[in-house]
DRENKOL-499823 format. One record per residue (C-alpha): residue in one letter; residue number from 1; x, y, z. Coordinates in nm, 3 decimals, decimal comma. Last residue first. Layout:
kolro:kollo:u:v:w
A:NUM:X:Y:Z
...
This chain:
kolro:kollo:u:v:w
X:428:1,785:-0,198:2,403
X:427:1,671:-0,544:2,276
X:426:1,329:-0,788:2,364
X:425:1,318:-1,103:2,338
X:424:0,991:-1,304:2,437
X:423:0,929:-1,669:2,502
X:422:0,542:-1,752:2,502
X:421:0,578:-2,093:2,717
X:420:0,802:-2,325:2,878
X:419:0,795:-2,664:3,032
X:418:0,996:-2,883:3,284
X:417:0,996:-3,278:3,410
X:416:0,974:-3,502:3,682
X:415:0,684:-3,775:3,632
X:414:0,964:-4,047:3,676
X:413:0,923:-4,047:4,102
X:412:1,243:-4,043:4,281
X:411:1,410:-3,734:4,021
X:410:1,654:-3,662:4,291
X:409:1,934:-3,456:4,098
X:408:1,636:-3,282:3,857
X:407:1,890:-2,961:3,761
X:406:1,578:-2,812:3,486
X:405:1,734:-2,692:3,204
X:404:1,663:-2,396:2,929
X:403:1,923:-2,246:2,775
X:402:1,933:-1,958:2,468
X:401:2,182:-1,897:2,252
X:400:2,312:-1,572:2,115
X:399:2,330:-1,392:1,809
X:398:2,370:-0,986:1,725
X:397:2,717:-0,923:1,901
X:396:2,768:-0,978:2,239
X:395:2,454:-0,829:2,460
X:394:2,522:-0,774:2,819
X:393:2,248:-0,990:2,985
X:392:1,883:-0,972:3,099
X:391:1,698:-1,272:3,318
X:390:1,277:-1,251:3,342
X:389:1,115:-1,571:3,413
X:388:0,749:-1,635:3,547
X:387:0,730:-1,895:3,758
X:386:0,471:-2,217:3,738
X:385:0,327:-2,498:3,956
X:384:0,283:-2,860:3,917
X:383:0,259:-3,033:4,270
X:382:-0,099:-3,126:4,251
X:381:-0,010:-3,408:3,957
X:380:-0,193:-3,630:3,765
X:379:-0,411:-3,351:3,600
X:378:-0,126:-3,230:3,402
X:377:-0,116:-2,805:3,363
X:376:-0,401:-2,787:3,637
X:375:-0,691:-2,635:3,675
X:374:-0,852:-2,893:3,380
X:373:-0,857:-3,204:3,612
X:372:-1,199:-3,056:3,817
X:371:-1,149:-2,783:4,078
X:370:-1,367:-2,997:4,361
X:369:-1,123:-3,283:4,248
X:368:-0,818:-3,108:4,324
X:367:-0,899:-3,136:4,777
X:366:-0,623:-2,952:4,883
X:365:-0,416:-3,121:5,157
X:364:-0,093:-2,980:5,054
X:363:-0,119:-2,697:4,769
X:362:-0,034:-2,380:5,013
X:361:0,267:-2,615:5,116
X:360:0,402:-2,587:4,749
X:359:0,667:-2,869:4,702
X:358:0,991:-2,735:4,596
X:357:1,101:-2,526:4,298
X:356:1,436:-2,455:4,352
X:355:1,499:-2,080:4,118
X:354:1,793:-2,026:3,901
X:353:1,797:-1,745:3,621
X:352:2,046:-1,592:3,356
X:351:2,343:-1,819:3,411
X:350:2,616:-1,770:3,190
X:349:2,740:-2,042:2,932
X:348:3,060:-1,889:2,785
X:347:3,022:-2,209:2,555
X:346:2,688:-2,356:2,584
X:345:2,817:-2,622:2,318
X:344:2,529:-2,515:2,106
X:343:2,707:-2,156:2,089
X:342:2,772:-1,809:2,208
X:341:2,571:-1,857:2,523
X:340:2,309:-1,716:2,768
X:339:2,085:-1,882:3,073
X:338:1,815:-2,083:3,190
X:337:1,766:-2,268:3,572
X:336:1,508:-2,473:3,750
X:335:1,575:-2,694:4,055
X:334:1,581:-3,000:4,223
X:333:1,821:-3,001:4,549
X:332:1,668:-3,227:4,792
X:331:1,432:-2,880:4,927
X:330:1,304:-2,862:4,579
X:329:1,206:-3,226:4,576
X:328:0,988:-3,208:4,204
X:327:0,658:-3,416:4,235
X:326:0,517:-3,377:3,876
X:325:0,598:-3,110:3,610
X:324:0,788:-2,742:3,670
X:323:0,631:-2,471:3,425
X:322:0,843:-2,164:3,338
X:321:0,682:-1,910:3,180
X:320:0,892:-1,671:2,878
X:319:1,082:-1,312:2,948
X:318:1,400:-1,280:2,778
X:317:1,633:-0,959:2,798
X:316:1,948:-0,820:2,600
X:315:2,148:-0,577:2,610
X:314:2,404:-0,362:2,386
X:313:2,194:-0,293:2,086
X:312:2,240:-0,231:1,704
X:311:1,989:-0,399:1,477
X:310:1,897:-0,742:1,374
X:309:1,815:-1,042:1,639
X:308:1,955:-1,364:1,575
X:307:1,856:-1,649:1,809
X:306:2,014:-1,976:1,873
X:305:1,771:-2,267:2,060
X:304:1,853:-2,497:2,357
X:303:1,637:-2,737:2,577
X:302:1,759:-2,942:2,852
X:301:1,752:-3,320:2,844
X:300:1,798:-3,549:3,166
X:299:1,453:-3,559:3,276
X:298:1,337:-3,701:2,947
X:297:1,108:-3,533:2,638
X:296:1,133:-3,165:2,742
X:295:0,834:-2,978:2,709
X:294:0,727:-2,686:2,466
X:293:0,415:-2,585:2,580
X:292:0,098:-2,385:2,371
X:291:-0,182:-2,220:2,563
X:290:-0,171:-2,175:2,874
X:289:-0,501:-1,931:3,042
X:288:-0,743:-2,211:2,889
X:287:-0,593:-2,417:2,619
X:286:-0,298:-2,683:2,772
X:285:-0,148:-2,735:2,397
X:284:0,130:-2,954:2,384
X:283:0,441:-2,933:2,197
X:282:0,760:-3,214:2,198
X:281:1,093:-3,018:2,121
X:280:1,250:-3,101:1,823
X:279:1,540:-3,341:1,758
X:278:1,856:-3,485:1,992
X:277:2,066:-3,180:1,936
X:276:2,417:-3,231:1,919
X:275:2,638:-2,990:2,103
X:274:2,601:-3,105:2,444
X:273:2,648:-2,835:2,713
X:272:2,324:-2,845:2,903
X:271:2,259:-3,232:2,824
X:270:2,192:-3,343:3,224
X:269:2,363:-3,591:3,491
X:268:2,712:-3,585:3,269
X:267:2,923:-3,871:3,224
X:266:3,001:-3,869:2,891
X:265:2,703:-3,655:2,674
X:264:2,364:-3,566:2,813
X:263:2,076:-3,533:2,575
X:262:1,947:-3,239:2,404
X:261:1,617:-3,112:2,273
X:260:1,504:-2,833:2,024
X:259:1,347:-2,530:2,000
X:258:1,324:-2,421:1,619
X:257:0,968:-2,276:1,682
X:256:0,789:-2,542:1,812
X:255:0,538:-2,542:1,562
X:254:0,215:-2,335:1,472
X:253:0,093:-2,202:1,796
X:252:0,445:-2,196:1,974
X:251:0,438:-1,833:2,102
X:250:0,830:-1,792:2,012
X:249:0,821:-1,380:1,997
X:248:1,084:-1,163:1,863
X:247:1,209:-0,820:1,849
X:246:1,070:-0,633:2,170
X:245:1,214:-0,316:2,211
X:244:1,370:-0,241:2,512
X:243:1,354:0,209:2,611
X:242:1,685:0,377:2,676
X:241:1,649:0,683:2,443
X:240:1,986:0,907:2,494
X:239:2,006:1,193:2,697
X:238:1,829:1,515:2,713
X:237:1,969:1,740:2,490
X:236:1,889:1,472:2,196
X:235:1,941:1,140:2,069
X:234:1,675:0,858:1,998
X:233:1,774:0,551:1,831
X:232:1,502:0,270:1,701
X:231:1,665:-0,021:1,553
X:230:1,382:-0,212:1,308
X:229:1,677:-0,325:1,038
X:228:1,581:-0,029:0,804
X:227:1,624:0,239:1,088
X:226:1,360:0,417:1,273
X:225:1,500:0,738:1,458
X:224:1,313:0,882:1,696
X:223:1,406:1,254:1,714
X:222:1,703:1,514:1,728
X:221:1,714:1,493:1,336
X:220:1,439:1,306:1,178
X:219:1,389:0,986:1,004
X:218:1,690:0,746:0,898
X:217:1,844:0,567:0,588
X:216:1,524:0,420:0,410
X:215:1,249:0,329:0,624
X:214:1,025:-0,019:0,432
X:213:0,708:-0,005:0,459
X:212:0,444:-0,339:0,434
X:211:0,386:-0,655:0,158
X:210:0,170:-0,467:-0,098
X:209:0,448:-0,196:-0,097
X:208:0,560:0,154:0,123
X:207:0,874:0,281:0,052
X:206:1,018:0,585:0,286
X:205:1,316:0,786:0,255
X:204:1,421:0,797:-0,067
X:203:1,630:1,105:-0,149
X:202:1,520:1,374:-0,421
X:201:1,565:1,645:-0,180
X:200:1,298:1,422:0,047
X:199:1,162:1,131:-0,084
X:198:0,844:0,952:0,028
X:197:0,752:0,658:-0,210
X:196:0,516:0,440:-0,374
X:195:0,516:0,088:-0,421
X:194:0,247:-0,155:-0,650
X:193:0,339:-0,057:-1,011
X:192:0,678:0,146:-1,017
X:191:0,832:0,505:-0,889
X:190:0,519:0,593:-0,753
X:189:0,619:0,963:-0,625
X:188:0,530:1,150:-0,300
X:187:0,707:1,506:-0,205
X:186:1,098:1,646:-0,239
X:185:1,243:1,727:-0,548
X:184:1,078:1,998:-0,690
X:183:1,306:2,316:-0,627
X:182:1,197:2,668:-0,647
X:181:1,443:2,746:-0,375
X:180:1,164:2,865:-0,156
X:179:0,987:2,499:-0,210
X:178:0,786:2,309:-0,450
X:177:0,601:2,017:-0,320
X:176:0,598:1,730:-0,577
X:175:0,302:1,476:-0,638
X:174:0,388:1,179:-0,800
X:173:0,573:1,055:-1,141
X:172:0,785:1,277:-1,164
X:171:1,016:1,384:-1,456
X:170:1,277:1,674:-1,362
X:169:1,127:1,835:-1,074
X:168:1,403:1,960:-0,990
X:167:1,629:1,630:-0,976
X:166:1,426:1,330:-1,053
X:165:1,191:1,099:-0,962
X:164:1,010:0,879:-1,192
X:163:0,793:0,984:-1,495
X:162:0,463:1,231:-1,499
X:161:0,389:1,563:-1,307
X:160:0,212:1,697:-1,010
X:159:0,294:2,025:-0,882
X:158:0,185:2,115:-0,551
X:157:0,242:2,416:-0,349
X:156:0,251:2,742:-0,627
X:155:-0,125:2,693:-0,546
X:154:-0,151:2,387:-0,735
X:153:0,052:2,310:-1,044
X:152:-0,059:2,084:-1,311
X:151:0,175:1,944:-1,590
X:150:0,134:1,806:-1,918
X:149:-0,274:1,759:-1,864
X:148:-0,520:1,486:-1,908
X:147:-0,904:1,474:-1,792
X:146:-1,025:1,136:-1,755
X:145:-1,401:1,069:-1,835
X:144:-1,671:1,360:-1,971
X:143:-1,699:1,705:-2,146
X:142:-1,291:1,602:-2,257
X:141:-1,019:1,837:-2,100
X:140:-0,727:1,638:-2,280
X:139:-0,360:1,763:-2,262
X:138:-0,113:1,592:-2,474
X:137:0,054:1,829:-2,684
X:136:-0,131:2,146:-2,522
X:135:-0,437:2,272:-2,501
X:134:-0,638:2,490:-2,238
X:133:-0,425:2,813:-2,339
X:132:-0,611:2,762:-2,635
X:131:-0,930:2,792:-2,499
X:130:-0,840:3,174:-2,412
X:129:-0,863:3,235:-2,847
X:128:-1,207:3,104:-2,845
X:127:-1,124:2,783:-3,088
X:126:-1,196:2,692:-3,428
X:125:-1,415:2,415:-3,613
X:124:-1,341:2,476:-3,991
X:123:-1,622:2,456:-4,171
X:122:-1,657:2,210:-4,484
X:121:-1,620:2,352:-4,836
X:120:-1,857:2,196:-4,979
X:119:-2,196:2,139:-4,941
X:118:-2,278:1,769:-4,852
X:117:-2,545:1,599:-5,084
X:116:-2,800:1,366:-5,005
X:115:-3,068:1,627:-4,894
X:114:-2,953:1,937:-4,715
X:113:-2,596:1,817:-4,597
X:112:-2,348:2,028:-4,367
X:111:-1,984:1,906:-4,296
X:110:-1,800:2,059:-3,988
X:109:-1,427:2,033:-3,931
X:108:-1,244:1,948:-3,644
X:107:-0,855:2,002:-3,516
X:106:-0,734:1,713:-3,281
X:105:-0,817:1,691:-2,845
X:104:-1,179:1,742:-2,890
X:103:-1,222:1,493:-2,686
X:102:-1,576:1,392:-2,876
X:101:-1,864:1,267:-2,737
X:100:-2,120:1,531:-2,897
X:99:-2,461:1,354:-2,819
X:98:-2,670:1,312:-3,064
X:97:-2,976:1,466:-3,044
X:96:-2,974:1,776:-2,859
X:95:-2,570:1,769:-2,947
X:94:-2,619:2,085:-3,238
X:93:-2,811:2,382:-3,134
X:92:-2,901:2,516:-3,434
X:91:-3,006:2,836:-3,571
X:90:-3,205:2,912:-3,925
X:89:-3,185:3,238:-4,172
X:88:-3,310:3,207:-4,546
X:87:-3,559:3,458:-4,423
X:86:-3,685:3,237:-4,178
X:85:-3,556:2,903:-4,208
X:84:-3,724:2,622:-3,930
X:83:-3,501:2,350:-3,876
X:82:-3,733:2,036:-3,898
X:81:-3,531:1,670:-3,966
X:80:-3,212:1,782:-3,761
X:79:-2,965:1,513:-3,869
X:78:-2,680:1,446:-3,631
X:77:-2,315:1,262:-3,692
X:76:-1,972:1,229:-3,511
X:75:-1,622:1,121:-3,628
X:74:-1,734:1,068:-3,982
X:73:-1,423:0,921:-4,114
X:72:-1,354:1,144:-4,461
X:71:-1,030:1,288:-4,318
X:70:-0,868:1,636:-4,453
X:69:-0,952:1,820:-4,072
X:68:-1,071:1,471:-3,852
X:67:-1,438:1,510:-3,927
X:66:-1,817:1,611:-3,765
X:65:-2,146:1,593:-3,986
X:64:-2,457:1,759:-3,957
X:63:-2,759:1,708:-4,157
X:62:-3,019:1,925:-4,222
X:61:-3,418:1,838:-4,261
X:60:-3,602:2,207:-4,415
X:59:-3,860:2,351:-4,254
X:58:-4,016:2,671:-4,394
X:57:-3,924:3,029:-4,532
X:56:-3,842:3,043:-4,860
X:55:-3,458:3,035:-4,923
X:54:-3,320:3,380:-4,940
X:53:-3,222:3,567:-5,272
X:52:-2,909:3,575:-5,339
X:51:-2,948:3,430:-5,713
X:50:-2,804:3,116:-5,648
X:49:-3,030:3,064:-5,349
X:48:-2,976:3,157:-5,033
X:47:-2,931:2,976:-4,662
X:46:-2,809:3,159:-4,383
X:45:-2,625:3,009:-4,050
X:44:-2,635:2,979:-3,673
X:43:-2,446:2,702:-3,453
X:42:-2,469:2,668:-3,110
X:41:-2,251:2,328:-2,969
X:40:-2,382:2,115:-2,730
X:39:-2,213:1,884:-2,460
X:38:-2,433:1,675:-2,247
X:37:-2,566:1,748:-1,865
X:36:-2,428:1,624:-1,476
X:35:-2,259:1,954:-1,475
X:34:-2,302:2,204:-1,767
X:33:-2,068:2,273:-2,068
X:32:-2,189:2,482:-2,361
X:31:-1,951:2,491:-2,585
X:30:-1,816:2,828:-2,801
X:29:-2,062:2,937:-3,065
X:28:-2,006:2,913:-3,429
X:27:-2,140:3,228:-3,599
X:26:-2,251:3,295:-3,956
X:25:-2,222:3,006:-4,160
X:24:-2,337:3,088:-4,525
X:23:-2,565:2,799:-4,689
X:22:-2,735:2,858:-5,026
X:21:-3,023:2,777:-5,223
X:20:-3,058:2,772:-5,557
X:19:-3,080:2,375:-5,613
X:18:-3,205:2,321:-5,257
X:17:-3,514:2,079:-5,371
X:16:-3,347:2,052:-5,709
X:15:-3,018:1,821:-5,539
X:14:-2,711:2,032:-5,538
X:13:-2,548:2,107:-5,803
X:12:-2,528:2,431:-5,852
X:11:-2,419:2,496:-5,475
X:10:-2,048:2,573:-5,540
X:9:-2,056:2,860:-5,734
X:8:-2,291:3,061:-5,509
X:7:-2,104:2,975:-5,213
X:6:-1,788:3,176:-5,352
X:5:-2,062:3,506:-5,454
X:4:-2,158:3,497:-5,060
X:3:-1,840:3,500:-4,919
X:2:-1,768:3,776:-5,148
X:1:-1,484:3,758:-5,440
């Protein structure tokens, strides 16, 4: 039977106005895509009547209609109210009007109405056969919004690829970067919401998170080496990396940092070895060119605090300011010191730094008020002066304690006391 004769039979009984007339669908153009413009699709057809003979020329309204393959949901609709028939021919460009928003990501078939009445059977939407190598089971190349694919490879460079990490490329959720061996393993992955990773022949090796970076293992052969714990190692022809690192800073702003304050015990002069602390440290700020102070409370009372520092090292060094109070006798024997120890007791206590801090001569006569009270730490006293402390030790293991005393053996006037600031601890 012709294409024609099988169209015949089905129009009879369609509404008068078409009653004899036919449709036959020549030609189905691929898409039309253009940047920053709507899909269409060109569509060209001929329209007889029962007898073959063509429908009389004029303008005739046609509707359009686009379904799931055996569905009656109208997935997309357009009526053309003048399509000019010439010789029972017309053509179409369907998506003018409506526009086609479909992903065409299922099989489609086209319905066409004259009138009230939809001509049977629909047309079978079908693609140009080198658009099929553009589908696959879940691949979406819509005409606008996210475009979805199985697998993409770049350049034989880059593949990118769905799931977490894997061995050969096995289910990645990232960006891989194939190598000679034709392996996959080795590139950028998100292996969860809110981290994504480095690996390297499917080894972690670098997270990064909302809260920083994390180095997994160790970086580079014959380079810096960053571990986990902060430790930077450095090995190569040339010797070993010797550099300090600086691992902690007590800059008092907020609190006093877990300083605190003992008191002498028996018949001792000072608290340097007493085990009990007596509470925190008192803080002051002194502002301009200071900043924060942690101060001893009494003469007698030294200041301890225990530090843990991470990593593998084998010295240590402290740098903070030392600040001697009121009328100190330096030349009667008062004096500043600060030094390492493996507990509160000051057990193994080893001096790091001792200076005497006498009355400065250079200070002697000078007339403060022309300065004004806030050039000095405490404006009662023109003997206050400051040292800056540096002491390094032979580190033993990864904690240590930290002294700080001032040896006040003639404290005649009561002002005497001792301050420090910014301490810093550094590690090679």
């Amino acid at each position: 039977m012709s294409l024609t004769k099988h169209f015949q039979n089905l129009f009879e009984n369609l509404p008068s106005c078409i009653t004899r007339a036919m449709m036959v669908v020549l030609l189905l153009i691929s898409t039309h895509l253009f940047i920053h413009a709507q899909a269409t699709l060109s569509l060209q057809g001929i329209l007889k009547k029962a007898n073959g003979v063509a429908l009389e020329d004029g303008d005739y309204p046609i509707t359009f209609k686009v379904y799931v393959v055996d569905s009656t949901q109208v997935k997309w609709m357009e009526t053309i109210p003048d399509v000019e028939v010439i010789s029972g021919i017309y053509s179409v460009i369907l998506g003018e009007i409506t526009p086609i928003n479909l992903p065409f990501d299922k099989d489609y078939e086209l319905g066409i109405s004259i009138g009230t009445q939809e001509m049977k059977p629909r047309v079978r939407l079908t693609s140009a056969p080198y658009a099929l190598a553009l589908r696959g089971s879940s691949n979406q190349f819509p005409s606008a919004g996210l475009v979805l694919a199985d697998e993409i490879k770049v350049a034989q460079g880059v593949l990118a690829s769905g799931g977490a990490p894997g061995v050969n490329g096995v289910d990645k959720n990232g960006y891989a970067f194939t190598g000679n061996n034709g392996d996959n393993d080795s590139g950028l992955f998100s292996t969860q919401d809110g981290e994504v990773s480095l690996y390297v022949n499917n080894v972690e090796k670098l997270e990064v998170h909302a809260t920083g970076a994390t180095v997994l293992g160790t970086l580079g052969t014959n380079l810096v080496n960053i571990n986990n714990n902060g430790g930077i190692n450095y090995t190569s022809t040339q010797g070993s990396f010797q550099d300090w690192r600086l691992a902690y800073v007590d800059d008092f702003s907020s609190n006093a940092d877990g300083w605190q304050v003992y008191n002498p015990t028996g018949g001792q002069t000072f608290g340097w070895n007493n085990p009990t602390p007596a509470g925190p440290a008192t803080r002051t700020n002194y502002n301009t060119f200071v900043g924060w102070v942690v101060e001893q409370a009494a003469v007698s009372q030294v200041l301890k605090k225990q530090y843990t520092i991470a990593g593998t090292y084998s010295e240590i060094k402290v740098k903070f300011r030392y600040y001697a109070f009121g009328s100190w006798e330096g030349w009667q024997g008062d004096a500043g010191f600060a030094g390492f120890a493996t507990s509160a007791s000051a057990t193994t206590f080893r001096i790091g730094w001792n200076f005497p801090l006498s009355y400065p001569t250079s200070l002697q006569g000078l007339n403060t008020t022309a300065f004004g009270d806030a050039t000095k730490i405490k404006p009662t006293n023109v003997s206050d002066q400051c040292t800056e402390v540096e002491m390094t030790a032979m580190a033993n293991g990864t904690s240590f304690w930290l002294i700080v005393g001032g040896a006040l053996n003639h404290p005649t006037i009561a002002d005497e006391s001792f301050g420090i600031s910014r301490v810093e601890v550094y590690v090679k």
